[in-house]
N, C-alpha and C positions, 0 to 999 in steps of 0.2 A: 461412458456416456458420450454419444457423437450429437455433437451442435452441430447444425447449419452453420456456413463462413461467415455469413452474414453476421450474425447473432452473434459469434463470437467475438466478431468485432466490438461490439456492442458489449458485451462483459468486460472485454482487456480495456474499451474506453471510461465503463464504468469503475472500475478497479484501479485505472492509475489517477481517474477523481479522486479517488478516495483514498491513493497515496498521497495526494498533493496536499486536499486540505489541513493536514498536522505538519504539514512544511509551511505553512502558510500564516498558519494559525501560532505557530512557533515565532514570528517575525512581529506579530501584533503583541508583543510583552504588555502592552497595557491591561489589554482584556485577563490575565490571569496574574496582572502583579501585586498577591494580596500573601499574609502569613496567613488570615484563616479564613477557613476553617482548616486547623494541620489534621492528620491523619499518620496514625503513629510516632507522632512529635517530630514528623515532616511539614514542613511549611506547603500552604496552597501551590505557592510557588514552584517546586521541586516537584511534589505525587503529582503536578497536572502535567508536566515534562514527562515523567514518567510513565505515564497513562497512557498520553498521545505515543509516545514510543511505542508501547504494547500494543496499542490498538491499530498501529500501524503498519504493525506486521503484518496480520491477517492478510489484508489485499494483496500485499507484497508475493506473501508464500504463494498466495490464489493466485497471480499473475505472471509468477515462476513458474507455476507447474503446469498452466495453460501451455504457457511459450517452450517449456519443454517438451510438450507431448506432441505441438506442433509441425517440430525440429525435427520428433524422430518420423513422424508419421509424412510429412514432407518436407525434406531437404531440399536446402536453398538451393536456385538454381547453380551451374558451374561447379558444384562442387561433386561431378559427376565422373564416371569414366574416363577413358579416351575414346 
């Protein structure tokens, strides 16, 4: 699938939003410092850690595999011939 440069920008910008917010939301311990509701006789505390982990992967991979396909398909300048 070929994006526009433009646009693409625009997805790697949106995707590393949405690596940051569970970096972020990691630091606000107040907002998830509860035992319940547990979920598997995991405390709120720990599956919401866990969660945000998971769910943070997603963009991550999504903005791996952007940045690699950009890599092959345009190499950084200088890293050329003689």
């Amino acid at each position: 699938m070929n994006f526009p440069e433009d646009q693409l920008k625009r997805v790697q910008l949106l995707l590393l939003l949405l690596i940051l917010v569970p970096g972020v939301v990691n630091f606000a311990t107040p907002i998830y410092n509860f035992v319940d509701p547990t979920l598997g006789g995991l405390p709120f505390f720990y599956w919401f850690q866990i969660l945000l982990l998971a769910l943070s992967t997603i963009p991550y991979l999504a903005f791996t595999l952007i940045e690699d396909r950009r890599s092959r398909v345009s190499p950084a300048a200088g890293k050329g011939g003689s």
